[in-house]
Backbone as a ProteinNet text record, in pm:
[ID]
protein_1_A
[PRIMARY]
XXXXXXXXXXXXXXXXXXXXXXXXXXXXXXXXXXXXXXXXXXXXXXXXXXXXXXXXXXXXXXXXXXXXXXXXXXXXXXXXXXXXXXXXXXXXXXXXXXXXXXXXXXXXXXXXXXXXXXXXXXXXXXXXXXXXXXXXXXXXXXXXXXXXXXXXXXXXXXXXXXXXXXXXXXXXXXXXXXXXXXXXXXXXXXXXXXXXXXXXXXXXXXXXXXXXXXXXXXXXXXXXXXXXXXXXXXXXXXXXXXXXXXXXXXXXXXXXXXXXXX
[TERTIARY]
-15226.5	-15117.2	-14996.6	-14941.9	-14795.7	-14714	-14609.2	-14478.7	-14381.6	-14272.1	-14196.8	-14081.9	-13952.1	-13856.1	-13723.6	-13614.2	-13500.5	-13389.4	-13299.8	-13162.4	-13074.6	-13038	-12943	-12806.9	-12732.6	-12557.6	-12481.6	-12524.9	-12481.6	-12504.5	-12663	-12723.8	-12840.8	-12846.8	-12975.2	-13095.8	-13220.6	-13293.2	-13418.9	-13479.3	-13582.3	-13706.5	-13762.5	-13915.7	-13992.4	-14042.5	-14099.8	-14231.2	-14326.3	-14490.9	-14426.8	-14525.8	-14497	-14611.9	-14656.3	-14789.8	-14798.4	-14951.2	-15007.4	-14886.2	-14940.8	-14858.7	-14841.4	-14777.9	-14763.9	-14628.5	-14578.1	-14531	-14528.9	-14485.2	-14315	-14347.6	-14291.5	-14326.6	-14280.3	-14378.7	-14387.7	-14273.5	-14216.2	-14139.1	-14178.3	-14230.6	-14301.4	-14183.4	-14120	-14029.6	-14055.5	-14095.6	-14175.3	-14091.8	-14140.2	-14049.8	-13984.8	-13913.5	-13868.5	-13978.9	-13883.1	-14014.1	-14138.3	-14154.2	-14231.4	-14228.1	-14321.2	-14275.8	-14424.9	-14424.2	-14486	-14613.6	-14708.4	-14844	-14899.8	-14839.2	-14800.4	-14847.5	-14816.6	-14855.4	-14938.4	-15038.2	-15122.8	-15271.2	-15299.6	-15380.8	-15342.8	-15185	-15142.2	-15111.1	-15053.4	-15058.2	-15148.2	-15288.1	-15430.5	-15469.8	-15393.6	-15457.8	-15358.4	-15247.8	-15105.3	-15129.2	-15168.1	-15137.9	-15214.8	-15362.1	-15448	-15370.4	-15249.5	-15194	-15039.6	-14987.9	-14848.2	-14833.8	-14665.9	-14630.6	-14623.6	-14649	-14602.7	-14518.4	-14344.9	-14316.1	-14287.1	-14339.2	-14348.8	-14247.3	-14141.1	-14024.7	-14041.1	-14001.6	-13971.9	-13833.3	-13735.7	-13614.5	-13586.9	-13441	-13401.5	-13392.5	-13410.9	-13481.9	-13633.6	-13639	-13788.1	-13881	-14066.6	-14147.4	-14077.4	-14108.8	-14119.9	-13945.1	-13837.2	-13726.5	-13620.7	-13494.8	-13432	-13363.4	-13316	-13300.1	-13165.7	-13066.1	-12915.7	-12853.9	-12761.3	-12713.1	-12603.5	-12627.2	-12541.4	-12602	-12492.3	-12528	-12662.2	-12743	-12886.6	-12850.8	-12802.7	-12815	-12870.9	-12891.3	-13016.3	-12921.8	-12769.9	-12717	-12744.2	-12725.7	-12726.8	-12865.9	-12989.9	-13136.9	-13125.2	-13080.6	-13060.5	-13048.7	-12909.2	-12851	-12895.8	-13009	-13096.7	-13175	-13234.1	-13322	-13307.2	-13197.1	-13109.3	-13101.1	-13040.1	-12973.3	-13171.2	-13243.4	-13366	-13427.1	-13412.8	-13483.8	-13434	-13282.6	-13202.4	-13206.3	-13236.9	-13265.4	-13394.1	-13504.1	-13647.9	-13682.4	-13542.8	-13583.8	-13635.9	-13700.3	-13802.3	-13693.2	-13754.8	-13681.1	-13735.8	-13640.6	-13686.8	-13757.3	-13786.9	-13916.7	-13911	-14049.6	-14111.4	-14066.5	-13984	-13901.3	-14042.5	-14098.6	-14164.6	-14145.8	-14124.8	-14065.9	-14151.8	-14169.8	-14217.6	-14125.4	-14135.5	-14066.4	-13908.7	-13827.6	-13739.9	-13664.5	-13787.9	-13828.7	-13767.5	-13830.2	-13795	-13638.5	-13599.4	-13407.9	-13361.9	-13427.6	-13369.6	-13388.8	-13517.5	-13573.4	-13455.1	-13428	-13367.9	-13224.7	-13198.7	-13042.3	-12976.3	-13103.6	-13108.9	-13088.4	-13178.4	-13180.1	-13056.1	-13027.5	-12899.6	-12759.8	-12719.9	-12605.9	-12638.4	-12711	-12731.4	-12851.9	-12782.5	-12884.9	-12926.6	-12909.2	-12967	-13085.9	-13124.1	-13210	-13360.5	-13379.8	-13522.8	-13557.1	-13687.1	-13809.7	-13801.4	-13834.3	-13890.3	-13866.4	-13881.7	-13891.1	-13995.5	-14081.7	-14170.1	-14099.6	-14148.7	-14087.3	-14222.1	-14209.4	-14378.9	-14369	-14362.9	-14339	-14161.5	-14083.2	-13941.3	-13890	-13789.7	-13723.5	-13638	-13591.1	-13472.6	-13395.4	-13417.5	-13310.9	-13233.9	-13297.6	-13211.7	-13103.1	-13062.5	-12945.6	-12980.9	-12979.5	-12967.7	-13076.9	-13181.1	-13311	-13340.7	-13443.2	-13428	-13431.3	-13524.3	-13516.9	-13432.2	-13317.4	-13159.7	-13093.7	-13145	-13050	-13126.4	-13271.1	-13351.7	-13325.3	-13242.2	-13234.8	-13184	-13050.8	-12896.9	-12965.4	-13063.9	-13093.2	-13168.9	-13311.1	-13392.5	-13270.3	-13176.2	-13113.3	-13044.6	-13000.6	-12948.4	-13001.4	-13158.6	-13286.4	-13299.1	-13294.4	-13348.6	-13276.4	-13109.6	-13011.4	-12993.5	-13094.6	-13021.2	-13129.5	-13080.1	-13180.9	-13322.6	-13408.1	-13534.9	-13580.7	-13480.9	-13513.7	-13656.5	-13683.9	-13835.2	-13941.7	-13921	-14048.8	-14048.8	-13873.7	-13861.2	-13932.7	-13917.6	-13948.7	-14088	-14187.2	-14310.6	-14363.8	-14315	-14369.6	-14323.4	-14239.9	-14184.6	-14313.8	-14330.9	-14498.6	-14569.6	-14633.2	-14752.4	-14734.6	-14635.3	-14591.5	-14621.1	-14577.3	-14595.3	-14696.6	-14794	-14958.1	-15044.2	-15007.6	-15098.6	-15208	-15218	-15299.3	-15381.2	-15377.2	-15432.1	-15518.8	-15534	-15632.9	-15785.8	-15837.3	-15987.3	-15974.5	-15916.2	-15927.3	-15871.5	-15893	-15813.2	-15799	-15833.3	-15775	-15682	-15704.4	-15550.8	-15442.8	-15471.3	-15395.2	-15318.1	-15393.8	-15340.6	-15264.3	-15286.3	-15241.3	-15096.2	-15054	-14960.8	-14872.4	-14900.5	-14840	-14726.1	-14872.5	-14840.1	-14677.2	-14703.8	-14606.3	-14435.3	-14471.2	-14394.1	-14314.3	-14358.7	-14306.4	-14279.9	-14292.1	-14242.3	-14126.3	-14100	-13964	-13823.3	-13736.2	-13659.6	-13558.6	-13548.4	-13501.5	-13355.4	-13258.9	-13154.1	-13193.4	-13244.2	-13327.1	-13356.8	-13448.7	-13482.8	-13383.4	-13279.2	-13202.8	-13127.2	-13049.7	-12945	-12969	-13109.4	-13156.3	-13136.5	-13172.5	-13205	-13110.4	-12985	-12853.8	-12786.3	-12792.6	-12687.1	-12744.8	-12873.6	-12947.1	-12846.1	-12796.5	-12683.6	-12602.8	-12567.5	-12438.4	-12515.7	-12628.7	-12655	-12676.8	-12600.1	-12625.7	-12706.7	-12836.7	-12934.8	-12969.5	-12890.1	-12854.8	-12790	-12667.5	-12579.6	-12692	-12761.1	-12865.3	-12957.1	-12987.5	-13099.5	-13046.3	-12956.3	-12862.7	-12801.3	-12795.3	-12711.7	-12833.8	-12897.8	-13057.6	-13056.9	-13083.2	-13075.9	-13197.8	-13318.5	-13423.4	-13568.8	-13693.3	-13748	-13795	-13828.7	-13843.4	-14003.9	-14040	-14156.6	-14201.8	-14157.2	-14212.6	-14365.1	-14440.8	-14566.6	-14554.2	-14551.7	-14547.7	-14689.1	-14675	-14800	-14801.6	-14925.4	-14981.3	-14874.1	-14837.5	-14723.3	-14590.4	-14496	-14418.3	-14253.8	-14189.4	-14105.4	-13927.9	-13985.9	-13881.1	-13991.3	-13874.1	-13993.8	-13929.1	-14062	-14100	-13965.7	-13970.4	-13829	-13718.5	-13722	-13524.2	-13571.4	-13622.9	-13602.7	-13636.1	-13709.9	-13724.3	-13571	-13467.2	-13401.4	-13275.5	-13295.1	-13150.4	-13161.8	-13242.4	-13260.5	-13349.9	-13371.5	-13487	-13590.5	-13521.1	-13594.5	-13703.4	-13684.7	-13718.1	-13912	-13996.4	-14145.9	-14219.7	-14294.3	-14347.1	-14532.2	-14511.7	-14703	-14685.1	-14829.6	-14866.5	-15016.6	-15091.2	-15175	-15258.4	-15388.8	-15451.4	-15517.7	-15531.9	-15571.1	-15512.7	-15429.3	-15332.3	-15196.7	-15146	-15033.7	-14935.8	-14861.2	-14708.1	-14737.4	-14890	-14878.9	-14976.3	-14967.3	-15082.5	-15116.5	-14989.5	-15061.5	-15189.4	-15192.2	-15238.4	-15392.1	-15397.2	-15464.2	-15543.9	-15540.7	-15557.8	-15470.1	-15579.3	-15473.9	-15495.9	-15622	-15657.6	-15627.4	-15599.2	-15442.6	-15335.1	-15311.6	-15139.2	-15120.3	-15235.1	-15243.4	-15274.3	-15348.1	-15384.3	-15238.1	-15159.9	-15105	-14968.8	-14956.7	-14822.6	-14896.2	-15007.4	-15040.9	-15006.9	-15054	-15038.5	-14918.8	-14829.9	-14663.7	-14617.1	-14625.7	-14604.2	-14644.4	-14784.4	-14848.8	-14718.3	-14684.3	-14624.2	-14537.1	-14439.8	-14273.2	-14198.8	-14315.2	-14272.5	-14328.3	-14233.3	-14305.7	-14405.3
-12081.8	-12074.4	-12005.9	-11926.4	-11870.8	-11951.1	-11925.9	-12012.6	-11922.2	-11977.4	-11843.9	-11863.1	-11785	-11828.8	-11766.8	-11878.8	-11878.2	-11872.4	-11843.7	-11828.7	-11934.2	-12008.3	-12159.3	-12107.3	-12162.1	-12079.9	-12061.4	-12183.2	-12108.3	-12007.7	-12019.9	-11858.4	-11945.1	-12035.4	-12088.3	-12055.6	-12008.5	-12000.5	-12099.3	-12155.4	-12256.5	-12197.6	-12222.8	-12245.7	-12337.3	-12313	-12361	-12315.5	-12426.1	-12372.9	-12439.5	-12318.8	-12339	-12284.4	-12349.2	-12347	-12442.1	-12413.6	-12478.6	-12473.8	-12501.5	-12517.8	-12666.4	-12658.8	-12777.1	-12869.1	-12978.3	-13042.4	-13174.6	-13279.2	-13241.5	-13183.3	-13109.9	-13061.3	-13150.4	-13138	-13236.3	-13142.6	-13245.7	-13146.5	-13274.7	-13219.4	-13295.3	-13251	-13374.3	-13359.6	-13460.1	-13394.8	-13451.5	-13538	-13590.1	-13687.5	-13591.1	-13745.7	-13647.5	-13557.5	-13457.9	-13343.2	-13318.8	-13341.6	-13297.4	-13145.5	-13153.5	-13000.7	-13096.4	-12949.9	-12996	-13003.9	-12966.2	-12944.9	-13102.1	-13253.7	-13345.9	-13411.7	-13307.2	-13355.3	-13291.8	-13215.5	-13119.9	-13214.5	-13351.2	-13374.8	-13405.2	-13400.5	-13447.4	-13324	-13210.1	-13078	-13034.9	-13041	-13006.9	-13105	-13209.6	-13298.3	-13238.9	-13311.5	-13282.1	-13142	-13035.4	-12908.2	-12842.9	-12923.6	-12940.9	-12901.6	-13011.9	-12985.9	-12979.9	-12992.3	-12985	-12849.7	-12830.2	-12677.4	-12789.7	-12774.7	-12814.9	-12728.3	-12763.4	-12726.7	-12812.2	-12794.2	-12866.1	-12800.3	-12827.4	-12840.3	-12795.4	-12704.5	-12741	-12750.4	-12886.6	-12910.7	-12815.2	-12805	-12723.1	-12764	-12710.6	-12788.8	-12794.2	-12779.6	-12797.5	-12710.1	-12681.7	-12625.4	-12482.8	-12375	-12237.1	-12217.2	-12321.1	-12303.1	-12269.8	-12202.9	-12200.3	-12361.8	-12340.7	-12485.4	-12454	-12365.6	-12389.3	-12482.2	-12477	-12578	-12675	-12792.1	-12829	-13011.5	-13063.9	-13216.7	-13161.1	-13262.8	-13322.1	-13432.9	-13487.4	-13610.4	-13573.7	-13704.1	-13722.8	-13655.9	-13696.5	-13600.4	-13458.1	-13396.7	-13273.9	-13173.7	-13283.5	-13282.2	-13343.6	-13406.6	-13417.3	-13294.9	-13255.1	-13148.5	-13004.7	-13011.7	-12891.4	-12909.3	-13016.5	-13045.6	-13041.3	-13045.8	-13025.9	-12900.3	-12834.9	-12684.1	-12588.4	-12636.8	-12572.9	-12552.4	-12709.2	-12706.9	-12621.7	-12637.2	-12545.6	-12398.4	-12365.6	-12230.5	-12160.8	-12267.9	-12260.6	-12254.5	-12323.7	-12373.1	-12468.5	-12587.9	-12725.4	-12812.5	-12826.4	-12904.3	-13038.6	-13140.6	-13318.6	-13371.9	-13268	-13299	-13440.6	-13483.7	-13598.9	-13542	-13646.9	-13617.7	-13697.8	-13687.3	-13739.5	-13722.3	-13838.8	-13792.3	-13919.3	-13864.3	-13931.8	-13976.9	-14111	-14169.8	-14078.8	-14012.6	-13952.3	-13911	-13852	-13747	-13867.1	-14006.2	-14131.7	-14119.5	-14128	-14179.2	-14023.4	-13915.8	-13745.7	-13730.5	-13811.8	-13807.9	-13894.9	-14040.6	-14132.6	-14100.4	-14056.5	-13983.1	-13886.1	-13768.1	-13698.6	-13733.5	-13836.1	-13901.8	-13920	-14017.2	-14073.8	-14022.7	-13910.7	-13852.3	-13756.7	-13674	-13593.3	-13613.3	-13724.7	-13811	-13717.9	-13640.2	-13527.6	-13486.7	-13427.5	-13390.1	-13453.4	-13558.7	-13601.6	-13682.7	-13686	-13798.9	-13920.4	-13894.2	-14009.6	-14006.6	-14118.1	-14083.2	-14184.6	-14100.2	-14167.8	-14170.5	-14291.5	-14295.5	-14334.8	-14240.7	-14276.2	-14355.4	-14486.4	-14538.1	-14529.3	-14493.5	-14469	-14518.3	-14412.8	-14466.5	-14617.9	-14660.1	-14779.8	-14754.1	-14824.5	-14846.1	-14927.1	-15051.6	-15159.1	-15219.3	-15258.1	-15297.8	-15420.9	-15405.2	-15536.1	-15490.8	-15432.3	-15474.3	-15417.3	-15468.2	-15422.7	-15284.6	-15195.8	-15024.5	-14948.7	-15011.8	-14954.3	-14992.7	-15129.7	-15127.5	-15005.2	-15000.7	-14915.9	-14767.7	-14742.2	-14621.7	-14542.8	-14664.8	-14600.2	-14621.6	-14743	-14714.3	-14558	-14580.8	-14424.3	-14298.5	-14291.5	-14141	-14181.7	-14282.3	-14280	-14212.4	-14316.4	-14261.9	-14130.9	-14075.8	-13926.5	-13787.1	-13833.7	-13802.9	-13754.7	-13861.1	-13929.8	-13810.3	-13830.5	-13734.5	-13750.7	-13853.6	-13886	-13895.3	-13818.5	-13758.8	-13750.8	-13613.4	-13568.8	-13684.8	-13759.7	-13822.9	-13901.4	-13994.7	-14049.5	-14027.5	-13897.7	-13843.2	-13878.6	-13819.1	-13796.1	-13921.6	-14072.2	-14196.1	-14239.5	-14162.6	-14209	-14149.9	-14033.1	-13939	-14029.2	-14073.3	-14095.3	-14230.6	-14354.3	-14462.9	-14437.9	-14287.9	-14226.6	-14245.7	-14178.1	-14130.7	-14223.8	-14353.1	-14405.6	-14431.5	-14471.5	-14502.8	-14403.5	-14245.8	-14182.4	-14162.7	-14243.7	-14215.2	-14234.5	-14266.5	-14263.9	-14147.7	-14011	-13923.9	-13811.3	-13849.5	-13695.4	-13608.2	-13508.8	-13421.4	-13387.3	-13463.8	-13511.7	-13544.9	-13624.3	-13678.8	-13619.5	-13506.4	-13422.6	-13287.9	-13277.3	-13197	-13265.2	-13370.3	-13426.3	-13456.2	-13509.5	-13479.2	-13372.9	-13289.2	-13141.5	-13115.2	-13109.7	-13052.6	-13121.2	-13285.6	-13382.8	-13281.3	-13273.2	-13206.9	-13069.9	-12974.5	-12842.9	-12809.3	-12963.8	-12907.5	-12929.1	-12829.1	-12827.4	-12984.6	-13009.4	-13083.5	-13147.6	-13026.1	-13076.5	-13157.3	-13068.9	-13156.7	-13246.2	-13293	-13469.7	-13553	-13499.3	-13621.3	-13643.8	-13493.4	-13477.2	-13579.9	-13610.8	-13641.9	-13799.6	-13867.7	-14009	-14061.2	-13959.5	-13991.3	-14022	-13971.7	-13982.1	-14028.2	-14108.3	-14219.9	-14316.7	-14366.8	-14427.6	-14409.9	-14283.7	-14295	-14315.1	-14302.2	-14258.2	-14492.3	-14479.1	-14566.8	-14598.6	-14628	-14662.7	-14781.1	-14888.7	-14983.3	-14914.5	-14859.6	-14811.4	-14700.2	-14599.5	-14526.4	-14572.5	-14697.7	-14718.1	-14834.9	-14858.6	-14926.9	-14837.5	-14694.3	-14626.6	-14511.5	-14542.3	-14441.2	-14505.8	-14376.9	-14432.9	-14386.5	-14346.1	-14325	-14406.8	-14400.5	-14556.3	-14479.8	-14575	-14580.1	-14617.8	-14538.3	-14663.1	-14651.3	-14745.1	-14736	-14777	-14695.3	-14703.1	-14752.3	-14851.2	-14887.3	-14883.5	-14876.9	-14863.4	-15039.2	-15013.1	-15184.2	-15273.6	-15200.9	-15238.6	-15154	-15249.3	-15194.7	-15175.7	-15047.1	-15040.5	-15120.3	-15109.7	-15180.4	-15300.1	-15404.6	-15512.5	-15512.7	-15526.6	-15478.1	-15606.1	-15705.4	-15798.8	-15718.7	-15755.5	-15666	-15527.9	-15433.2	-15306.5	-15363.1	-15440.8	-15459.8	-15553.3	-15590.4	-15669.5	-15566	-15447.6	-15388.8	-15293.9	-15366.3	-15242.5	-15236.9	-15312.3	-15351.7	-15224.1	-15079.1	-14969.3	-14914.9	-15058.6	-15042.9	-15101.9	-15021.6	-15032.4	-15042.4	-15140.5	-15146.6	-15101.2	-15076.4	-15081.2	-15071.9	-15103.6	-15116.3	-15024.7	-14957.6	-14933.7	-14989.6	-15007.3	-15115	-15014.4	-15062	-15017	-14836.2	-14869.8	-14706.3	-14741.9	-14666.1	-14649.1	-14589.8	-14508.6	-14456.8	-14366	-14261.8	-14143.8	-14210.2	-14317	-14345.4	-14183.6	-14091.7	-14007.8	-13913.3	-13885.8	-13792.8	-13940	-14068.2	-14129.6	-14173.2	-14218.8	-14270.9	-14192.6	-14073.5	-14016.2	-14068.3	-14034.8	-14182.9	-14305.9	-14366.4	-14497.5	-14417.4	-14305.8	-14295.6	-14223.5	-14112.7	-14046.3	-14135.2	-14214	-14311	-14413.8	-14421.5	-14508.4	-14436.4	-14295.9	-14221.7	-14220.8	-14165.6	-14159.5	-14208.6	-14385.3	-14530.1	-14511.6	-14502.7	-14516.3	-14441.4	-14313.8	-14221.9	-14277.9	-14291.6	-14320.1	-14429.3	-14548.4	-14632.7	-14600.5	-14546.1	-14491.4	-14404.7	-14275.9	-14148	-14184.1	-14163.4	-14112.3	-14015.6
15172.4	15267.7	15204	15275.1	15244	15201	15091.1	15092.9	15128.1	15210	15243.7	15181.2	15161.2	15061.2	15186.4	15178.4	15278	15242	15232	15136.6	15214.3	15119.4	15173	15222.8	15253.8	15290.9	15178.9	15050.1	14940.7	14849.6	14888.5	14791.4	14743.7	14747.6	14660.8	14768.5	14703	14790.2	14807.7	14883.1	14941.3	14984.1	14896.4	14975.3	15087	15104.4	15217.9	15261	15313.7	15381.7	15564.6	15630.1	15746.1	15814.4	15882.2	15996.4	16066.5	16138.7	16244.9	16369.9	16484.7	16621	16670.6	16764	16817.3	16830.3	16910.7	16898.5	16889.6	16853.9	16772.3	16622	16590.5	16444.8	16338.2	16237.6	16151.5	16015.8	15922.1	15838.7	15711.3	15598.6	15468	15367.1	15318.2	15194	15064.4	14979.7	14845.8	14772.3	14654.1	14578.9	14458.6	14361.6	14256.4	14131.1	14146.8	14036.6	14108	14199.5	14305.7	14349	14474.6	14542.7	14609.4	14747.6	14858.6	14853.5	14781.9	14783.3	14723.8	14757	14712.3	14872.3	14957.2	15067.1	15138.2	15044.1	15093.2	15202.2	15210.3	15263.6	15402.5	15415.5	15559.8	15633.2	15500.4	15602.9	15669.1	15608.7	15683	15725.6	15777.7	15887.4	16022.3	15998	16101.5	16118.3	16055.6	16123.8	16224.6	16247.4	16311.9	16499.2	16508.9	16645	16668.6	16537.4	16489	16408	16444.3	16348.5	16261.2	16087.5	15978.2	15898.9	15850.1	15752.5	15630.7	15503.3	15401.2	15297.3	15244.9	15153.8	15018.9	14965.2	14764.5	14793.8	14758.2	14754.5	14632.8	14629.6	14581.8	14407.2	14317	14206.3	14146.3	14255.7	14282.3	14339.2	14266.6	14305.6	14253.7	14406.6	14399.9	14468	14475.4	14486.7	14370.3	14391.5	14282.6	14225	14077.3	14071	13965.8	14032.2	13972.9	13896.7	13821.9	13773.7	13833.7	13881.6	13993.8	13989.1	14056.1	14074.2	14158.9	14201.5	14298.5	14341.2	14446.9	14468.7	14607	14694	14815.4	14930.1	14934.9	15035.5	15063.1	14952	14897.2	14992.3	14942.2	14961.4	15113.9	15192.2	15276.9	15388.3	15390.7	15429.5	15453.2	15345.6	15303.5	15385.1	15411.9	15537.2	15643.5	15712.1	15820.5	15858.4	15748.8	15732.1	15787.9	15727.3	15737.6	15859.4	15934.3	16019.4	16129.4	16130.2	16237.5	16197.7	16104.2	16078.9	16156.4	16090	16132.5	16274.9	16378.7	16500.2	16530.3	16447.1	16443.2	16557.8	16687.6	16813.2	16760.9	16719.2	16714.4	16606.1	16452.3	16411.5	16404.8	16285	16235.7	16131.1	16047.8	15881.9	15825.2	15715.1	15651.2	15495.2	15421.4	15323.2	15185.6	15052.5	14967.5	14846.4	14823.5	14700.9	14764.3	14620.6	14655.7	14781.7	14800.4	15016.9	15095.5	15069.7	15170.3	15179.7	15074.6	15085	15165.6	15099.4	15214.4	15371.9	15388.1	15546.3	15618	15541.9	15581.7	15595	15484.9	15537	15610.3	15608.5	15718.6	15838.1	15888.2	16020.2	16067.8	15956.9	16013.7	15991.7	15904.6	15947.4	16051	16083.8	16158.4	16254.3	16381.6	16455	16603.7	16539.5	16689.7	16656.1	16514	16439.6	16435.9	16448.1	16422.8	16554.8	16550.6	16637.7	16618.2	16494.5	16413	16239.9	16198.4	16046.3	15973.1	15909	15774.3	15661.9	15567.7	15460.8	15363.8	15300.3	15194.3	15036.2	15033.5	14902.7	14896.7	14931.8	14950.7	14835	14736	14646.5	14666.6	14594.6	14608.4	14768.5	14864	14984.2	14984.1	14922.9	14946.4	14840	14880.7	14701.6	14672.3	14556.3	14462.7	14390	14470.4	14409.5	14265.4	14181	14095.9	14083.9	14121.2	14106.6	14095.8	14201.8	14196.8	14042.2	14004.2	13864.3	13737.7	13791.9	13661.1	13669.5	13809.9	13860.2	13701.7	13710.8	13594.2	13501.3	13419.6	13316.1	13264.5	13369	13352.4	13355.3	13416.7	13391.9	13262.1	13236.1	13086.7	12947.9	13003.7	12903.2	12894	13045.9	13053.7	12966.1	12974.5	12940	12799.8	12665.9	12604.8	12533.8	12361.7	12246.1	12282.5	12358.1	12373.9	12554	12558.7	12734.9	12797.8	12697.4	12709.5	12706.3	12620	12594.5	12736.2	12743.9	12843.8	12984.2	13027.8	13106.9	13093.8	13009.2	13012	13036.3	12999.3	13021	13146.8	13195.1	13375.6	13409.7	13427.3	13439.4	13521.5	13309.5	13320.4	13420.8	13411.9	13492.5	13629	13656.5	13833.1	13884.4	13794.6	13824.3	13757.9	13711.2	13651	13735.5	13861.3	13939.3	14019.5	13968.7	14018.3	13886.8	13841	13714.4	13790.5	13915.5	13965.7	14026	14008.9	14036	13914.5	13852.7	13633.1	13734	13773.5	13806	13853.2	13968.5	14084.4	13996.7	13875.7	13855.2	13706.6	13674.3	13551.6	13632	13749.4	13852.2	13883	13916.1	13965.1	13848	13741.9	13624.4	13553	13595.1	13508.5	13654.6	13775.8	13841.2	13800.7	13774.3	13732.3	13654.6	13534.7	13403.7	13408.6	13495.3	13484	13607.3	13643.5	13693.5	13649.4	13606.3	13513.2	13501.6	13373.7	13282.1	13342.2	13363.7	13424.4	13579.1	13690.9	13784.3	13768.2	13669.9	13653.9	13627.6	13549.8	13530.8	13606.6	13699	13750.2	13913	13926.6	14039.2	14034.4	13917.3	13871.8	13850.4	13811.2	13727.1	13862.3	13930.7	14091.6	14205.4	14196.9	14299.2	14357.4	14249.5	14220.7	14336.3	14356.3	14419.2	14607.4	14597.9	14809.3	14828	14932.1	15018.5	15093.8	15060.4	15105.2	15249.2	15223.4	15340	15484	15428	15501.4	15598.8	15533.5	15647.8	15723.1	15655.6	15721.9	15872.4	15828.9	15961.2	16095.7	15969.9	16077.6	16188.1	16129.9	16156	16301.2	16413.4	16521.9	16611	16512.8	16574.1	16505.3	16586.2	16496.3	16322.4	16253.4	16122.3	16086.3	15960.7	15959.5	15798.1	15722.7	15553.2	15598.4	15453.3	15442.1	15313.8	15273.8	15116.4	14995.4	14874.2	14775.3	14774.4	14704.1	14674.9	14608.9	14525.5	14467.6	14481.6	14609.4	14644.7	14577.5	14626.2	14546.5	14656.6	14794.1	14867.4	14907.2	14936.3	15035.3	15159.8	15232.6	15370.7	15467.1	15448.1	15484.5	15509.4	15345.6	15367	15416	15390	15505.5	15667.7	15729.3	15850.7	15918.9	15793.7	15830.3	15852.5	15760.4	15797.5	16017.2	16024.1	16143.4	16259.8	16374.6	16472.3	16501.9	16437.2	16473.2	16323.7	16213.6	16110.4	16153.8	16087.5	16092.7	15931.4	15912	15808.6	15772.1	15706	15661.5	15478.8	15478.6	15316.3	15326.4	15236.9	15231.1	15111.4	15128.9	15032.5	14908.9	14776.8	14668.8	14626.8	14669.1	14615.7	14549	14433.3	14369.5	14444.6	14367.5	14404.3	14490.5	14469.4	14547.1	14628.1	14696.2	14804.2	14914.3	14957.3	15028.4	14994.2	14883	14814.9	14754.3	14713.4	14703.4	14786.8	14918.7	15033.9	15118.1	15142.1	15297.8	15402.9	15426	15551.3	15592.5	15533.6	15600	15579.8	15517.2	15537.5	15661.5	15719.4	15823.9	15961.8	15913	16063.4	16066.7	15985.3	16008.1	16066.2	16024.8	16091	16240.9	16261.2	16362.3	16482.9	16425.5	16526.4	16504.6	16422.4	16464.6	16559.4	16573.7	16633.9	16791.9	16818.6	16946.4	17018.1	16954.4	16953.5	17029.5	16910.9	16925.4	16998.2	16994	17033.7	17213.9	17314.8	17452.2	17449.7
[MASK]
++++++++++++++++++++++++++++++++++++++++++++++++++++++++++++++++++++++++++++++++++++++++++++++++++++++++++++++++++++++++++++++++++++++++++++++++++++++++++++++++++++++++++++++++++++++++++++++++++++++++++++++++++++++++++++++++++++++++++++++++++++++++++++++++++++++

């Protein structure tokens, strides 16, 4: 598939995959150190009867990756800015780890913009919890004379559970680690600052986390900030359940969708 490349309003330019027809169009935004081919089993499902466009945030993948803060607004906005470029009427935000807090904020500052929103494994939303406190430690680590290594044991921590698949999972790795240095930290270092509660309250279209076995929000407190909030778990998958188990993550956007959407 093509990636096509778009010039932002500031000059940075974005990649992007874009196919299939259909509506409502689906729009795939990856996690951190990611890029889109992360969500390559839902593009060739969803594109089947949906236009799909799938994301390299800026930082990231086949996008430029300037020297500049990253935080989720930022990555947000970009998503926004895209879709109105692209023309995408209402999409489906779908977003992984990282992608979750961009889809989610998207939504909700700019509530004209979406259908619906997925959230896949979703970084830290809620406060208190612990992830939000490990957020500041990991960018400290990342930061610090032993960054690199740091980094490389966040990695392997990511993908440990795609170990019944090495390939997949030396594949997902490898993308982990070749996206630039300032990016990783600059991303981890300023988690910190996005309000996670505050969007998901203010989100005024329905929601629906798909969480890993071992989840990184609990399904409570997100169903508590928000009556338009939707939960699922998928069984025997890690962090990248999409890419592990696409088949519950696809049947389960599916049934949400059927649900939610008229």
């Amino acid at each position: 598939m093509t990636v096509h490349h778009t010039t932002a309003p500031d000059g940075t330019t974005l990649a992007h995959l874009d196919t299939g027809v259909g509506d409502p169009p689906f729009v795939f935004v990856h996690g951190w150190t990611c890029n889109h081919t992360h969500f390559a089993p839902q593009i060739a499902h969803f594109a089947a009867e949906h236009r799909v466009v799938a994301v390299d945030l800026r930082g990231h993948g086949a996008s430029d990756a300037p020297e500049q803060r990253y935080t989720v607004t930022a990555f947000a906005d970009d998503v926004a800015w895209l879709c109105t470029r692209l023309g995408l009427a209402r999409p489906v935000l779908i977003g992984h780890s990282m992608g979750g807090q961009v889809v989610l904020d998207a939504a909700a500052r700019h509530p004209d913009l979406a259908t619906a929103v997925v959230m896949v494994d979703a970084a830290p939303i809620v406060a208190g919890s612990p992830a939000v406190a490990m957020a500041a430690d990991l960018g400290a680590a990342l930061a610090g004379p032993e960054g690199v290594a740091a980094r490389e044991a966040l990695a392997d921590h990511a993908v440990a559970a795609l170990a019944r698949a090495p390939d997949l999972q030396a594949q997902v790795r490898g993308d982990m680690l070749d996206t630039p240095h300032h990016v990783a930290v600059s991303c981890v270092t300023l988690m910190g600052e996005w309000h996670g509660e505050a969007a998901a309250r203010a989100c005024a279209v329905p929601m629906l986390h798909i969480a890993a076995e071992d989840p990184i929000n609990d399904a409570a407190a997100l169903r508590a900030l928000n009556p338009r909030m939707h939960t699922g778990q998928t069984v025997g998958a890690g962090h990248f359940n999409q890419l592990e188990v696409p088949d519950q993550v696809n049947a389960m956007i599916e049934r949400f969708l059927a649900v939610v959407v008229p």
